[in-house]
Each structure stands twice: as structure tokens, then as C-alpha cells.
C-alpha positions in Angstrom: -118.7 -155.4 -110.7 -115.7 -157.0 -110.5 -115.3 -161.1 -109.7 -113.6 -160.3 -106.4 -115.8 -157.6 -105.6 -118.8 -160.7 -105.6 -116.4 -163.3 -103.9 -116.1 -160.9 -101.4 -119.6 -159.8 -101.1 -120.9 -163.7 -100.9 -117.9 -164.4 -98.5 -119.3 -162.3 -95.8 -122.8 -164.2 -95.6 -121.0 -166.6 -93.9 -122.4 -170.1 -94.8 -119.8 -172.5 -96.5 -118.5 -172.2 -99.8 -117.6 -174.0 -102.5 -113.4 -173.8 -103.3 -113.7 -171.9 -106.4 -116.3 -169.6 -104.8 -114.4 -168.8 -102.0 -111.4 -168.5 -103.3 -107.7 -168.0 -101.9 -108.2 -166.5 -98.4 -105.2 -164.1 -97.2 -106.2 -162.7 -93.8 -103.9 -165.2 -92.2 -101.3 -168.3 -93.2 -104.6 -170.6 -91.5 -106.9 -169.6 -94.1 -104.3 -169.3 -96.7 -103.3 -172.9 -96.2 -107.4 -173.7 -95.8 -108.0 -172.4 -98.9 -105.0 -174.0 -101.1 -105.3 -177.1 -99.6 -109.6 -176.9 -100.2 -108.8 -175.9 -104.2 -106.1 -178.6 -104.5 -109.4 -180.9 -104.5 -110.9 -179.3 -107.3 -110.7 -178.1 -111.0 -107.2 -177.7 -111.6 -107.8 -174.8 -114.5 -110.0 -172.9 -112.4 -108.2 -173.1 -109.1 -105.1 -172.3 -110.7 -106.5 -169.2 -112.4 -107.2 -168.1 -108.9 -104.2 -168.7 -107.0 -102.2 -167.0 -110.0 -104.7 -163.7 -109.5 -104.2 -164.3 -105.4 -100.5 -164.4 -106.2 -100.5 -161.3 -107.9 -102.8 -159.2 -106.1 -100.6 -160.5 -103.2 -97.3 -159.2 -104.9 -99.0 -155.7 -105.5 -99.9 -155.4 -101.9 -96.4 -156.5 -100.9 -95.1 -153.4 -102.1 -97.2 -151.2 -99.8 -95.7 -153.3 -97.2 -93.0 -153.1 -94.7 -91.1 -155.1 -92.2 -92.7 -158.0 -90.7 -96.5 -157.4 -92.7 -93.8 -157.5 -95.8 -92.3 -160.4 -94.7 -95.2 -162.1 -93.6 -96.6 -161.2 -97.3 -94.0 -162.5 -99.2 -94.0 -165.8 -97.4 -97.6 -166.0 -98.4 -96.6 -165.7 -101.9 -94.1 -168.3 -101.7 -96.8 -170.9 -100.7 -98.7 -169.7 -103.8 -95.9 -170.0 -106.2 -95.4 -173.7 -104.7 -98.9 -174.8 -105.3 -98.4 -173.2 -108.4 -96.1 -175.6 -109.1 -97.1 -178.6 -108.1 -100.6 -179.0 -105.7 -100.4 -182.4 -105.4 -96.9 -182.1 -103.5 -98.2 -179.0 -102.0 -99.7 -180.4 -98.6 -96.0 -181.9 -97.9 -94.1 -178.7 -98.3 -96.5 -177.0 -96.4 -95.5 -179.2 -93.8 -92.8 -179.5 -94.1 -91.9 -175.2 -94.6 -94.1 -174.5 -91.1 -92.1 -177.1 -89.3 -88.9 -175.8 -90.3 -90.6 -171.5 -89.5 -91.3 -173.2 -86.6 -95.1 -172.3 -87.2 -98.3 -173.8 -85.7 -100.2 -176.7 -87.2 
């Protein structure tokens, strides 16, 4: 059985998680931003190794994609690659990038 295979499994129970258990949610940019902003407080190595395999899975999906899911997609990986970069700066960007997208929150 596969690590995301389980994550997803123990997801679906439904009680709260722990960061690393959880994971890097991508059913919408709320639980994406949720999920960053919940592993920036944890174990750097292991939250990085999952956003880096969220990122990628991500980029494979993208491809399937078109139009605004596509675009949508690729804006999700963007706010992977900058928490990639730095989390600690992350929660301005964020910000920062919805206020300028003109998103909510």
C-alpha cells in the first residue's frame, strides 16, 4: 500500500490530523493554503518531502487538465514551489498573491 493510499484512507475518518499525517490538501486553494500554512509549523524535512511529492503529483495532474481546472492547477503549484522556497515568508505571499487574484481570505 502506498503512503498516499493510507493518508488518504485515515483522511476520510474525519477526526483531526496531525500536519505530516494529513498532508498537502488539493481539493481547493482553502485547504491548500490550510495545509501549507499547518506544515510550515512543523518538521521542516518531513513537510518538505511532502509538498515536493504534492508538487509533483500536482504537475502530473496538470497535464490532464484544461482551461480554467488547468489554470487553477498550475496556480496551486506555484504556491507549492513558493513554500518550497521559503515557508517562513510563505504566509506573506500568500497574502499578498490572493489580494493581488483578487481572491477570498
Amino acid at each position: 500500500m502506498s503512503e498516499s493510499y493510507l493518508r488518504r484512507l485515515v483522511r476520510e475518518c474525519g477526526i483531526p490530523l496531525d500536519p505530516l499525517v494529513e498532508g498537502v490538501r488539493q481539493s481547493s486553494f482553502g485547504e491548500l493554503e490550510r495545509t501549507l500554512l499547518a506544515l510550515a509549523a512543523v518538521d521542516r524535512a518531513a513537510a518538505r518531502r511532502l509538498v515536493i511529492e504534492a508538487k509533483d503529483h500536482a504537475r502530473l495532474a496538470s497535464r490532464r487538465l484544461a482551461g480554467s481546472a488547468r489554470a487553477d492547477r498550475e496556480e496551486m503549484i506555484l504556491w507549492m514551489l513558493t513554500w518550497l522556497e521559503n515557508p517562513d515568508a510563505f504566509p506573506v505571499w500568500l497574502r499578498l498573491r490572493k489580494k493581488a487574484a483578487g481572491m477570498a481570505g
